[in-house]
VEXDREN-2710 file (C-alpha; in Angstrom, 1 decimal):
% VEXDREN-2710
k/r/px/py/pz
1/UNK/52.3/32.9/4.6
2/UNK/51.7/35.7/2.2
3/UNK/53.2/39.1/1.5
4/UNK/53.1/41.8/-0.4
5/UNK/55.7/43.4/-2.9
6/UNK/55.5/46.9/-4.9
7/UNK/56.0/46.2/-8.2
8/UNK/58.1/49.5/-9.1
9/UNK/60.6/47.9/-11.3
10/UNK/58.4/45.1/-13.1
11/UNK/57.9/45.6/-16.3
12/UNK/54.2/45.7/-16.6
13/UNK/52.1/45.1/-19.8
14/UNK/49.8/47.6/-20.2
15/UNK/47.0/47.7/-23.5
16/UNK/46.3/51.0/-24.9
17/UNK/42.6/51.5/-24.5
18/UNK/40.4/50.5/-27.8
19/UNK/39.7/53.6/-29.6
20/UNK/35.4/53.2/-30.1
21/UNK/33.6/55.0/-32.4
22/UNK/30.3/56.0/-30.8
23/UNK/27.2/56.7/-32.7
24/UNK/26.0/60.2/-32.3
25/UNK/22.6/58.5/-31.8
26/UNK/23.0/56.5/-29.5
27/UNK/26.7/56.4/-28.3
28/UNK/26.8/52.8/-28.7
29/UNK/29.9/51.5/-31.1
30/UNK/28.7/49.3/-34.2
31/UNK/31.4/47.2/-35.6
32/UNK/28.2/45.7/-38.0
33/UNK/26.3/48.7/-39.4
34/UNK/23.5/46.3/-40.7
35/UNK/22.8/46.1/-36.8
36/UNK/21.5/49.1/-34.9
37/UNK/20.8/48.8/-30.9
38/UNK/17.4/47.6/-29.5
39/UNK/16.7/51.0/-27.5
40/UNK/16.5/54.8/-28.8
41/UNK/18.6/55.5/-25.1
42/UNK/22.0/56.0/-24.3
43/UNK/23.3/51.8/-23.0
44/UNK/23.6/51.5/-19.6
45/UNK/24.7/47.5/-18.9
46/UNK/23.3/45.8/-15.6
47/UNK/24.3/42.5/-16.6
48/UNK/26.9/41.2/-19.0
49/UNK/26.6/38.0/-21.4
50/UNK/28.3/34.8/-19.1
51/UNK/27.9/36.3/-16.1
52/UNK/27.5/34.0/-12.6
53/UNK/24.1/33.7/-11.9
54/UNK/22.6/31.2/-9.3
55/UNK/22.9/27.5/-11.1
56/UNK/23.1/29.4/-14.8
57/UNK/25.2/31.6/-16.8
58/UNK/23.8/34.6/-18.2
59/UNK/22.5/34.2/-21.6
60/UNK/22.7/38.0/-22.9
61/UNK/22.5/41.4/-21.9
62/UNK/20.5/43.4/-19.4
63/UNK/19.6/46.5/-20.5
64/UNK/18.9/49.4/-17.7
65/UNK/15.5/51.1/-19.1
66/UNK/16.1/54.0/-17.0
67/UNK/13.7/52.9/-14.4
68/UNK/10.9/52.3/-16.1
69/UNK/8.5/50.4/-18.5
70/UNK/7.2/51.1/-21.9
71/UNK/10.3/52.3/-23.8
72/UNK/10.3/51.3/-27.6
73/UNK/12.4/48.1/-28.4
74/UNK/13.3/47.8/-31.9
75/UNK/14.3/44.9/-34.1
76/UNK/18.1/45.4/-34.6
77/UNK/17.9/43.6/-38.0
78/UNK/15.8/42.9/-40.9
79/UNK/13.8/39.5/-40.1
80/UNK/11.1/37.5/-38.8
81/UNK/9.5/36.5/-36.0
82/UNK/10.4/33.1/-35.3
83/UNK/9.2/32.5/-31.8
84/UNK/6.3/34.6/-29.3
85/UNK/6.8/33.5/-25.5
86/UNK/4.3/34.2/-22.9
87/UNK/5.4/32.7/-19.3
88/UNK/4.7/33.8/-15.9
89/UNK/8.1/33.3/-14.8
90/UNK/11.5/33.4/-16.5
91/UNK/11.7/35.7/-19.8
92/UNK/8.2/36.6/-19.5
93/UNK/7.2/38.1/-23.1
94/UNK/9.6/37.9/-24.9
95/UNK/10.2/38.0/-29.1
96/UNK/12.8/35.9/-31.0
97/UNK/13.7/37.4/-34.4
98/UNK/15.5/35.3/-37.1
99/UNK/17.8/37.6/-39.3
100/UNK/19.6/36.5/-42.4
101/UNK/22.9/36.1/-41.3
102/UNK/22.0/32.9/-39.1
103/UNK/21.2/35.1/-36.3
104/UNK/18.7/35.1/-33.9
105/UNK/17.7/38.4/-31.5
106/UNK/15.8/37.8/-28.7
107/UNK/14.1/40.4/-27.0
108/UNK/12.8/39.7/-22.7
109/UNK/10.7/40.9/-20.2
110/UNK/8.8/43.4/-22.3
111/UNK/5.5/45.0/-21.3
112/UNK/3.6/44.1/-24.2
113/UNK/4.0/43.5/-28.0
114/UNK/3.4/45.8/-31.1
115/UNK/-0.1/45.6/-32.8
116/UNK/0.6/43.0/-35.5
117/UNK/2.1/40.6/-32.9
118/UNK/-0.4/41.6/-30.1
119/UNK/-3.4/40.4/-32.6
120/UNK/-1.6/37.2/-33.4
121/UNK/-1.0/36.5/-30.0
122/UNK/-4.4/37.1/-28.8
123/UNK/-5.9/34.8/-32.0
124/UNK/-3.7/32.4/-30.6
125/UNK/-4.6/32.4/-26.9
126/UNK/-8.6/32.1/-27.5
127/UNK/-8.1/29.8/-30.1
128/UNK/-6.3/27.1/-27.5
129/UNK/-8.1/28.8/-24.2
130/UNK/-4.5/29.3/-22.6
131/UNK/-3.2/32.5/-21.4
132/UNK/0.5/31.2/-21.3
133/UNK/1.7/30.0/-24.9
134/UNK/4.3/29.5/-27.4
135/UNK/4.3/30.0/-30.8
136/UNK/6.1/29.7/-34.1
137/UNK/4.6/31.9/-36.8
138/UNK/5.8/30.8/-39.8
139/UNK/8.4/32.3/-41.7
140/UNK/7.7/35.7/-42.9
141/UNK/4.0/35.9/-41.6
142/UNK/5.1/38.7/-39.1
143/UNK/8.0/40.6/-40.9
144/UNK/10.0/43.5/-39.3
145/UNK/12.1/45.6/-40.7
146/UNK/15.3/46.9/-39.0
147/UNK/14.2/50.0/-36.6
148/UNK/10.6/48.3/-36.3
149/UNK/8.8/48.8/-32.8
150/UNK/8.4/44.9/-31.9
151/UNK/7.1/46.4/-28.4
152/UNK/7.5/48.0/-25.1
153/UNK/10.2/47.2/-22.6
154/UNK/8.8/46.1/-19.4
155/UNK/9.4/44.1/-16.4
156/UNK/7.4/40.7/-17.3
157/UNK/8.6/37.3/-15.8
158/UNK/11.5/36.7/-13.3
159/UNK/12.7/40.7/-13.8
160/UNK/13.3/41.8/-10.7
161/UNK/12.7/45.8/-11.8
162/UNK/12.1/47.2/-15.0
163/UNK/14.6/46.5/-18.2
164/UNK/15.4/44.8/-21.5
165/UNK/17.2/41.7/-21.8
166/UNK/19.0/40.8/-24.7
167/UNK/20.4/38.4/-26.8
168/UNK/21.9/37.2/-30.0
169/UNK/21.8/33.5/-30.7
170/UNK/23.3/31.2/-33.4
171/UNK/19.9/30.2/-35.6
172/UNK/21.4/26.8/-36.5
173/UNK/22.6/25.7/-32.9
174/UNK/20.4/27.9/-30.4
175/UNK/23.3/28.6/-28.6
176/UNK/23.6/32.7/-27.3
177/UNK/26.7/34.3/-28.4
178/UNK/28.1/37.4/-26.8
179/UNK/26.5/40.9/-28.0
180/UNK/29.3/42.6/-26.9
181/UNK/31.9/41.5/-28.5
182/UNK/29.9/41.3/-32.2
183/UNK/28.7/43.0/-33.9
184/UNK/27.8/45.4/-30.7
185/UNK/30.3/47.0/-28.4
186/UNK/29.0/49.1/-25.9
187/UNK/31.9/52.4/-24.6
188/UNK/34.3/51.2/-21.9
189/UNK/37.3/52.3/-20.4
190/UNK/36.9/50.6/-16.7
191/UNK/39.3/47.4/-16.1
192/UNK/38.2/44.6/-14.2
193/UNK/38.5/45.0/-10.4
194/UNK/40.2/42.1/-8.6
195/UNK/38.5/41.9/-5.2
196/UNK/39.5/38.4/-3.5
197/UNK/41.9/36.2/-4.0
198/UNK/42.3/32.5/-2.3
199/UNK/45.0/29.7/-2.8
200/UNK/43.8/26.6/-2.3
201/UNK/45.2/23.3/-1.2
202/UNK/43.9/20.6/-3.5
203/UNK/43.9/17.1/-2.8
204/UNK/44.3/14.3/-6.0
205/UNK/39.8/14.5/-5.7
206/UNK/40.3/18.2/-6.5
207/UNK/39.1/18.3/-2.8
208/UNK/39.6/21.1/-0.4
209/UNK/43.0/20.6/2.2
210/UNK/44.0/24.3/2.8
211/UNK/42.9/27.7/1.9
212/UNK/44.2/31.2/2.8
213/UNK/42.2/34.0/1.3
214/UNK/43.3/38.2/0.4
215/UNK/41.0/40.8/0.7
216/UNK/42.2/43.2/-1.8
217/UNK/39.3/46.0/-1.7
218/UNK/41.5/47.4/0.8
219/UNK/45.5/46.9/-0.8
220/UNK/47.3/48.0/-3.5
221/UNK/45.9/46.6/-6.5
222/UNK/49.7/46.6/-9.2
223/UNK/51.3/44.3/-6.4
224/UNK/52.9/40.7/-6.7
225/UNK/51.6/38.7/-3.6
226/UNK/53.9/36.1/-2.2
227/UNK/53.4/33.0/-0.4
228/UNK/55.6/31.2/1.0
229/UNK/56.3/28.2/3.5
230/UNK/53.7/25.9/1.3
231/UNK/53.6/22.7/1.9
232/UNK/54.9/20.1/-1.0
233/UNK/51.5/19.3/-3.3
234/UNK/49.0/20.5/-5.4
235/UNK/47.4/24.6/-5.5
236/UNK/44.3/25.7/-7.1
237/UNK/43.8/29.4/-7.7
238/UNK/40.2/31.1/-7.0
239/UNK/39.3/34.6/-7.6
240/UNK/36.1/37.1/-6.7
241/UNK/35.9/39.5/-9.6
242/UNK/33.8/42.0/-11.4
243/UNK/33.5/44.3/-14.2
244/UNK/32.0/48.0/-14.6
245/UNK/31.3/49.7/-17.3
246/UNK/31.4/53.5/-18.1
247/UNK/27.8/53.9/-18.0
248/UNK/27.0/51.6/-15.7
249/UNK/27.7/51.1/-11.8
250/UNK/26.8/47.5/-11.6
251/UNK/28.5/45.0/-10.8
252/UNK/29.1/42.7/-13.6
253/UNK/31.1/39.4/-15.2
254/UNK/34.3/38.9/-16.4
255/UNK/34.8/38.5/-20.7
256/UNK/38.3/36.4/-20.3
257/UNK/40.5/35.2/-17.4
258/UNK/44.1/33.6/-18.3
259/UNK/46.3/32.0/-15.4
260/UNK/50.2/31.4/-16.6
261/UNK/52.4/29.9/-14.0
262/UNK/56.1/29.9/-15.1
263/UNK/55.1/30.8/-18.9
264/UNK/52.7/28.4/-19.4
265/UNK/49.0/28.9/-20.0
266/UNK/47.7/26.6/-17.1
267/UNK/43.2/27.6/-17.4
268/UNK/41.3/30.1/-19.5
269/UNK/37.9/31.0/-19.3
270/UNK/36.4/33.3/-22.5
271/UNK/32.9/34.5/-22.1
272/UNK/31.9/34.2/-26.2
273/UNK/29.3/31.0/-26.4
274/UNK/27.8/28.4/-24.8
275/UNK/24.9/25.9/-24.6
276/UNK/21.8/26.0/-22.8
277/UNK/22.7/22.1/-21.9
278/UNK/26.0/22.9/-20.1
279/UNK/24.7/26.3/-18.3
280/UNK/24.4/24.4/-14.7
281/UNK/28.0/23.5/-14.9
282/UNK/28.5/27.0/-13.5
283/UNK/28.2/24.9/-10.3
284/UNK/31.2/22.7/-11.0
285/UNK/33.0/26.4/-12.5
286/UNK/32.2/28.5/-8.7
287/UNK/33.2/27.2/-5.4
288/UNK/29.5/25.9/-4.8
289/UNK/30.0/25.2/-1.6
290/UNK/31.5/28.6/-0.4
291/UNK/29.2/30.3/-2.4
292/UNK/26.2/28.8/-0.2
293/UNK/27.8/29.5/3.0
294/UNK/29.2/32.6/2.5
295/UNK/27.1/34.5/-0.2
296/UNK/30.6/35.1/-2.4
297/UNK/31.3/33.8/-5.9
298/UNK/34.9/32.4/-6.0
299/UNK/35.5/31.7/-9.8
300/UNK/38.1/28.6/-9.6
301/UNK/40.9/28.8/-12.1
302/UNK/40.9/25.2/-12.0
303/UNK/38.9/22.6/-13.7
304/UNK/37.3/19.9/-11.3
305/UNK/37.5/16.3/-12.5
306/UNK/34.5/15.9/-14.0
307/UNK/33.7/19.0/-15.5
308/UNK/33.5/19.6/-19.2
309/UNK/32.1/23.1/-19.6
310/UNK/32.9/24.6/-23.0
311/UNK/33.7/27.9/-21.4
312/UNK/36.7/27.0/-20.1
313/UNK/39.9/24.9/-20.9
314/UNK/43.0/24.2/-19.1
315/UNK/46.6/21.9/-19.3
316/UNK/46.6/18.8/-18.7
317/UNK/46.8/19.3/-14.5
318/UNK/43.5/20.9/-15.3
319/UNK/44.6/24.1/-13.9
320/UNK/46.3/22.8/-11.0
321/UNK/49.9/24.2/-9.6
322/UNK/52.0/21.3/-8.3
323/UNK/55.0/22.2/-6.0
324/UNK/58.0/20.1/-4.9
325/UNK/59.9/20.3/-1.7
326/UNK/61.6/23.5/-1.7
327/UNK/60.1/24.3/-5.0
328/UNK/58.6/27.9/-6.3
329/UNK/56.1/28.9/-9.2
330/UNK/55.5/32.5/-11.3
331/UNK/52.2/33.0/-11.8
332/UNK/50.1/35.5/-13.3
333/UNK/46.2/36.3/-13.7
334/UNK/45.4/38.6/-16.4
335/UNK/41.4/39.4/-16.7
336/UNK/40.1/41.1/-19.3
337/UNK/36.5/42.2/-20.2
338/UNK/34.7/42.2/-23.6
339/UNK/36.2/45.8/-24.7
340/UNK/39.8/44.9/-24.4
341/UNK/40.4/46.5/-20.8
342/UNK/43.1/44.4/-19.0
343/UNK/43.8/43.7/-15.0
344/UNK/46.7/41.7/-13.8
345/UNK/47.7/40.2/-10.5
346/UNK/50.9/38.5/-10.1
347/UNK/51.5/35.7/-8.0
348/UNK/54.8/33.7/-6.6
349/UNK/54.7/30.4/-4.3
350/UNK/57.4/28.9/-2.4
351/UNK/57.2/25.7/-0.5
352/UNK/59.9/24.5/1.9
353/UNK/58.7/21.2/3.7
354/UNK/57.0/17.7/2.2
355/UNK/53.6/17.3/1.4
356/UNK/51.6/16.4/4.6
357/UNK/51.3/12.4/4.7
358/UNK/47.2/11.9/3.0
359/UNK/44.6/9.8/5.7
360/UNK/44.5/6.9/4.0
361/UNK/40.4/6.3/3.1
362/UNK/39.3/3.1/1.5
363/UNK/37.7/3.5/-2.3
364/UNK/34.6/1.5/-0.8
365/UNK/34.4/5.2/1.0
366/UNK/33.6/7.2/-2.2
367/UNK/31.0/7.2/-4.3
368/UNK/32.4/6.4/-8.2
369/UNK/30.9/9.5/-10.2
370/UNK/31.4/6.9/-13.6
371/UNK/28.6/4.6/-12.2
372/UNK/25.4/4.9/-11.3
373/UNK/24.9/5.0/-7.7
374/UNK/21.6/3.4/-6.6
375/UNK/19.4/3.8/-3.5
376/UNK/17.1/2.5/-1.7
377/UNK/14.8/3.6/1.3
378/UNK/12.2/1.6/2.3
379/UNK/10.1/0.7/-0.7
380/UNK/11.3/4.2/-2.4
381/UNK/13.9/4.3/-4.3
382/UNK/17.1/7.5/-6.1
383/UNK/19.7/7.0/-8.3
384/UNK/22.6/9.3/-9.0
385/UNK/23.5/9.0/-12.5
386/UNK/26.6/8.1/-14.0
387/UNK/28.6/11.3/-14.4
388/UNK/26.4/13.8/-12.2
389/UNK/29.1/14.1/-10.0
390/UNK/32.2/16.6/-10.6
391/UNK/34.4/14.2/-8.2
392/UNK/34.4/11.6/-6.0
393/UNK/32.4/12.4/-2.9
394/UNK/32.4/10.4/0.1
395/UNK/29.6/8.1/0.5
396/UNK/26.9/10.0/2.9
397/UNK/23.6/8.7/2.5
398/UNK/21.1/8.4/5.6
399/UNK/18.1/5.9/4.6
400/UNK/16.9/6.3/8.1
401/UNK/15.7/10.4/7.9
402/UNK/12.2/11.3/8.9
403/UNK/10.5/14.6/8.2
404/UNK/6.8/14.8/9.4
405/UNK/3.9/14.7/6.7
406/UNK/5.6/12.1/4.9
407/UNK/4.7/8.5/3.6
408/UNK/7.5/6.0/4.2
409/UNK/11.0/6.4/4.9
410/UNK/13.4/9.3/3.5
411/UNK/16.9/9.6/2.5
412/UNK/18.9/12.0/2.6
413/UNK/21.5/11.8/-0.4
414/UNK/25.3/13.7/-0.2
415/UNK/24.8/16.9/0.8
416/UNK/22.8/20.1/-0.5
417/UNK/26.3/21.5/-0.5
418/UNK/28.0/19.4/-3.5
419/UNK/26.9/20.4/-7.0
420/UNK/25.6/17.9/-9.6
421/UNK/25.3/18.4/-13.6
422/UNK/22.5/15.8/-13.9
423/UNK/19.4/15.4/-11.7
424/UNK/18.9/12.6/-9.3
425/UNK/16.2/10.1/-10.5
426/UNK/13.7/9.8/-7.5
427/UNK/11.2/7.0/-7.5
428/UNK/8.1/6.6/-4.9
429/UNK/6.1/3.8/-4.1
430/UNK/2.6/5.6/-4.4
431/UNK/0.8/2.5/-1.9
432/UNK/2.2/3.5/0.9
433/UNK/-0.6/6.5/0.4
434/UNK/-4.4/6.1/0.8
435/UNK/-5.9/5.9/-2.1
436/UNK/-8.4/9.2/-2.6
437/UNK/-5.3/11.4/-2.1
438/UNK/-2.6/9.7/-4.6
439/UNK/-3.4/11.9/-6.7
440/UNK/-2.2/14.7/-4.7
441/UNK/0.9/13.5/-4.5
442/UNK/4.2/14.7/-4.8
443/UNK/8.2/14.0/-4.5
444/UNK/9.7/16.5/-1.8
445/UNK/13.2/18.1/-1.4
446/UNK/13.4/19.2/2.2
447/UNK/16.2/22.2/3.2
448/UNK/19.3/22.2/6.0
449/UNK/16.5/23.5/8.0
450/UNK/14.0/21.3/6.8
451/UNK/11.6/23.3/4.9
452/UNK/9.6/21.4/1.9
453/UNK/9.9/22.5/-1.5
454/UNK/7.5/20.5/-4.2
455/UNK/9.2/18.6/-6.8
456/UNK/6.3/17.1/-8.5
457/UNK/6.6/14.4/-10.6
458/UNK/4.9/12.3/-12.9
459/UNK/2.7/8.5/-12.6
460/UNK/4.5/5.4/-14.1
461/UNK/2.8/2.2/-13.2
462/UNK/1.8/3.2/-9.7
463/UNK/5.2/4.6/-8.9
464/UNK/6.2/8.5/-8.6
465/UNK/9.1/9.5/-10.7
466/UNK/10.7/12.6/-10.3
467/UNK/14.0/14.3/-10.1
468/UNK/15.7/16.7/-8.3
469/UNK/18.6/19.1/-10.1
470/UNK/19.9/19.5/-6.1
471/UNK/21.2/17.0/-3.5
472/UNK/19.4/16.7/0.1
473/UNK/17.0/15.3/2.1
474/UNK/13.6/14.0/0.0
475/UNK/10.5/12.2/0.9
476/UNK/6.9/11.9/-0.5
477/UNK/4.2/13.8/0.8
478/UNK/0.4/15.0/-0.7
479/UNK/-1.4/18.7/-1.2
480/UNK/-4.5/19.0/-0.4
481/UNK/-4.9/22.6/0.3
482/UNK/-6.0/24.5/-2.8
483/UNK/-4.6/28.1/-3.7
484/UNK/-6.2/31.5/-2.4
485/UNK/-7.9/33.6/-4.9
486/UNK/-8.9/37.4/-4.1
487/UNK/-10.6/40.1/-6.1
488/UNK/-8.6/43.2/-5.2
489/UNK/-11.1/46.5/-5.2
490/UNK/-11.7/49.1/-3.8
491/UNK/-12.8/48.9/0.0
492/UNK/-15.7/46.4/0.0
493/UNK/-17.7/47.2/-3.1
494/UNK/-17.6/45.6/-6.2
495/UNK/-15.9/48.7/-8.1
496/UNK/-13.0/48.2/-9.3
497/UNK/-9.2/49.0/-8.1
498/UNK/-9.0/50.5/-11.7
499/UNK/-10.6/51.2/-14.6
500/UNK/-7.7/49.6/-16.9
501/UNK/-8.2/45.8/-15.6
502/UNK/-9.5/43.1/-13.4
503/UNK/-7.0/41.9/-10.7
504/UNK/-6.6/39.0/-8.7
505/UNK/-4.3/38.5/-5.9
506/UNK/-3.3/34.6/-5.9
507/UNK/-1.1/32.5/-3.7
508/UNK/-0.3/28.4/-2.8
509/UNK/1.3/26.7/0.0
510/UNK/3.3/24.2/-1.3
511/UNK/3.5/22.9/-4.8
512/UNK/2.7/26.4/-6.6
513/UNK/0.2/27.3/-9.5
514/UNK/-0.2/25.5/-12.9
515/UNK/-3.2/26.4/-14.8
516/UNK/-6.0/29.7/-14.6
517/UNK/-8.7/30.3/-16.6
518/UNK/-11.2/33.2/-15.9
519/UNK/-14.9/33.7/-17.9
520/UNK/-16.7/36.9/-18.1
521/UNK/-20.4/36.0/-18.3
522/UNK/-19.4/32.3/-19.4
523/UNK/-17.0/33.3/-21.9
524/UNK/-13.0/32.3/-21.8
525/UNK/-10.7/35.3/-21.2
526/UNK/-7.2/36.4/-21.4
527/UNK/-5.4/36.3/-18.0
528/UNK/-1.8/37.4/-17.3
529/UNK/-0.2/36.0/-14.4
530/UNK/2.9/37.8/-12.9
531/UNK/4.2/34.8/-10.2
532/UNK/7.0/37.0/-8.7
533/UNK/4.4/39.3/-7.6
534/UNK/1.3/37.3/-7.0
535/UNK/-1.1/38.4/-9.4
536/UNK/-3.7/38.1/-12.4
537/UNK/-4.3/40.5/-14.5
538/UNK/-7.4/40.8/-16.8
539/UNK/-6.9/43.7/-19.1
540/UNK/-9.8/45.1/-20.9
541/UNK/-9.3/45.7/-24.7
542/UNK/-12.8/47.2/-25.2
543/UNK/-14.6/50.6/-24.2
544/UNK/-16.4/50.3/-21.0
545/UNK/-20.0/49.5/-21.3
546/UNK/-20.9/50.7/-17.6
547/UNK/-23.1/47.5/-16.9
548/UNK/-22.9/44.6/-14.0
549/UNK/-20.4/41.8/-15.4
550/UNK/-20.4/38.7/-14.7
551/UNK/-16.7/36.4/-13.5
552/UNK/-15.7/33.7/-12.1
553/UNK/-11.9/32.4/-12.1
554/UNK/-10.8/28.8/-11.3
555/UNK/-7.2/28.2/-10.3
556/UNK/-5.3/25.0/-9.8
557/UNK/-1.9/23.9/-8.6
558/UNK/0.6/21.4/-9.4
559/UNK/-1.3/18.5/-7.8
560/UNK/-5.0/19.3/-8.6
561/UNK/-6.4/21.2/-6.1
562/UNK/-8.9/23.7/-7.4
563/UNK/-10.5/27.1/-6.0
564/UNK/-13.1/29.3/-7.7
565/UNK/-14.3/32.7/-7.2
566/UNK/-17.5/34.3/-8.3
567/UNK/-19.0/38.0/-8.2
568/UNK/-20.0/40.7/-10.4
569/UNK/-18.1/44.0/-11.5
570/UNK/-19.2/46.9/-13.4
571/UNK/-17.6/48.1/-16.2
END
């Protein structure tokens, strides 16, 4: 039971807001004036450094570009380019920048590079016959000076619409640090908005006995909720919260969230740094499994047994509340974002009988997350590493799943629904295939509904090895089917949709594109691939010539299969 109390004659600790200087530039705050901001426009925030994303925490900023593409980006510091990414997927194009101080700026999902960096870039791409690179000029070979266009912001990669992301890294380490916080603030006078809360009944696995949840999009927000007629045991706190920003409407993550139970500083979560090698953990941080059912994001307050996320910290309970018979516990959550703008939500919880008596389950029931578990299935073969489990699970593992298209027996392994910080090790008996298509084949992760997604994998002694950073039902099947390739033009002629490139429209079935290469009358040419959207892009670079050209493209996928397209285009 739950209630709901005005809190009229609490004393309630309220911050004064942070007086910001803003630039009359840019009206961004600089704490650092050896910094200035990556865009000439007023900062509008879409996404905040830390922020809950699916299976990774946000590594910087996203910059709104005001709808659009080609906006000047500029190096914030004095430096050098350290790093040039090309990628179909994830970041895109994007810049890294070593500065000085042991920083590194990174700059994502731009349209294209200045001149300088575009000429390197291209050297580099005929020289090695690749379209997608990665390269590491050496220090000082492309120099920037602070203001310098690097490039145009854009909407390369995974961006799902036109912006800039950003970040600032530690050189040394590699791990991102939060631009807000230094030496950039961005104007802010919004609190956090508290729009969920749940109380959770724990069990001594961390695992899941009770829950009641509050919807407070609809109540009083400076109110002290109070449950009562708890049973004896152990509470976990979980909260669905946001931040907004002054210039912004989106919906974004939290900088700091601090639960105190009866004066005591029980779990804290602050948003400054982290490492690439602990960002899946944000898994073990959410409530994965409500998060998959039910589309929310319930940030527990509460560290699960096995997680070790540098992000967060907690007592010795690891968060937990524990209540005797007839016991009662103060609690406060106070949430604050990266400008200093403070929320609080008080909390009280009263129990009044004994802990319900636990079913009694044998340990031979569980699977030990400090072993490695091993598997077999027919002549295949998984492992779950030591330590990839937050908790103990119990042991659910059917050796006896079928799924059609596949060679030998499959398994399926926990549950999609439990999270894991380190992959499953997946191992295939590649006999059990006839020969002329083994090298087609490929491990297979198949969905609650039973839907095959390609895992890959690599030839060890006439096994498969693979892993799999998800849980579920796997098997090994083979590709066959090579991937589509179209010429888009206009109507049925040869001309051209436009007169600025050469686009193809690509797709694959099942275990998705690796490698494209495209020659204009035999030579090796320059071909950008945008995966989120299907499509190659030739770009021409030189004046049009108006005679018959020459192409053909070849595209392959993850397990070998080939298509080519021939024709002719003027230009």
């Amino acid at each position: 039971m739950f209630s709901t109390f005005p809190l009229s004659k609490l004393y309630i600790d309220r911050r004064a807001f942070i007086a910001i200087f803003i630039s009359s530039h840019c009206a961004w705050a600089q704490t650092d004036t050896s910094y200035i901001p990556p865009l000439d426009i007023p900062p509008a925030i879409s996404g905040t450094f830390a922020e809950l994303r699916s299976h990774h925490f946000h590594s910087g900023v996203d910059f709104k570009t005001q709808g659009r593409e080609g906006l000047p980006v500029r190096a914030v510091k004095k430096g050098y380019v350290s790093r040039i990414k090309v990628s179909s997927s994830g970041f895109g194009n994007a810049i890294y920048v070593d500065h000085p101080d042991g920083k590194t700026s990174v700059y994502a999902h731009l349209q294209r590079f200045n001149d300088e960096i575009h000429a390197y870039l291209r050297r580099a791409q005929y020289a090695q016959m690749q379209s997608e690179v990665e390269l590491f000029p050496k220090p000082g070979e492309l120099a920037l000076n602070k203001g310098d266009t690097l490039g145009l912001s854009g909407n390369s990669g995974s961006s799902m619409g036109p912006h800039l992301h950003f970040e600032l890294r530690d050189t040394r380490s590699e791990q991102p640090l939060n631009p807000l916080k230094s030496p950039f603030e961005s104007p802010d006078s919004l609190k956090p908005l508290l729009r969920r809360l749940a109380l959770v009944g724990l069990s001594p696995e961390f695992g899941e006995l009770s829950r009641i949840e509050i919807d407070l999009r609809k109540s009083p927000r400076d109110t002290l909720k109070m449950f009562s007629g708890l049973p004896a045991g152990g509470y976990g706190i979980e909260i669905d919260a946001i931040d907004k920003l002054s210039l912004s409407e989106n919906a974004n993550g939290l900088y700091r969230v601090v639960l105190i139970a009866d004066n005591t500083e029980r779990y804290l979560f602050v948003a400054d740094r982290f490492s690439f090698e602990e960002t899946r953990q944000i898994d073990g941080l959410i409530n994965y499994p409500r998060k998959n059912a039910t589309g929310v994001v319930w940030h527990r307050l509460y560290r699960l047994p096995g997680s070790s996320l540098s992000l967060s910290q907690s007592d010795a309970r690891r968060g937990r509340l524990w209540l005797n018979p007839n016991d009662s516990a103060m609690c406060s959550i106070e949430m604050t974002d990266a400008l200093g703008n403070i929320s609080k939500m008080w909390l009280r919880l009263k129990s009044d009988s004994m802990a319900p008596d636990p079913q009694g389950v044998s340990i031979k029931d569980f699977i030990d997350p400090q072993r490695v578990e091993h598997i077999s299935f027919g002549t295949h073969r998984a492992s779950i590493p030591a330590q990839a489990l937050y908790r103990r699970e119990t042991r659910s593992i059917d050796t006896s799943a079928s799924f059609p298209g596949t060679y030998g027996a499959c398994a399926k392994i926990l549950s999609a629904e439990i999270a894991i910080k380190k992959p499953i090790e997946l191992d295939f008996d590649l006999s059990l295939i006839p020969e002329k298509y083994r090298d087609r084949a490929t491990a297979v992760r198949f969905s609650s509904t039973g839907k095959p997604a390609a895992l890959g994998g690599k030839v060890v002694s006439g096994r498969l090895k693979a892993e799999s950073k998800e849980l579920g039902a796997f098997g090994l099947r083979v590709d066959t089917l090579a991937p589509k390739v179209i010429l888009k033009k206009s109507g049925t002629r040869t001309r051209l949709e436009d007169k600025k490139r050469l686009r193809f429209l690509v797709s694959d079935d099942f275990s998705g594109i690796s490698r494209w290469d495209l020659y204009i009358d035999g030579h090796w040419e320059v071909l950008e691939y945008d995966a989120k959207n299907g499509w190659m892009d030739h770009r021409f670079e030189t004046e049009p010539t108006n005679t018959n050209r020459n192409f053909r493209i070849v595209v392959s996928d993850r397990c070998g299969n080939k298509s080519t397209l021939e024709g002719v285009y003027r230009w």
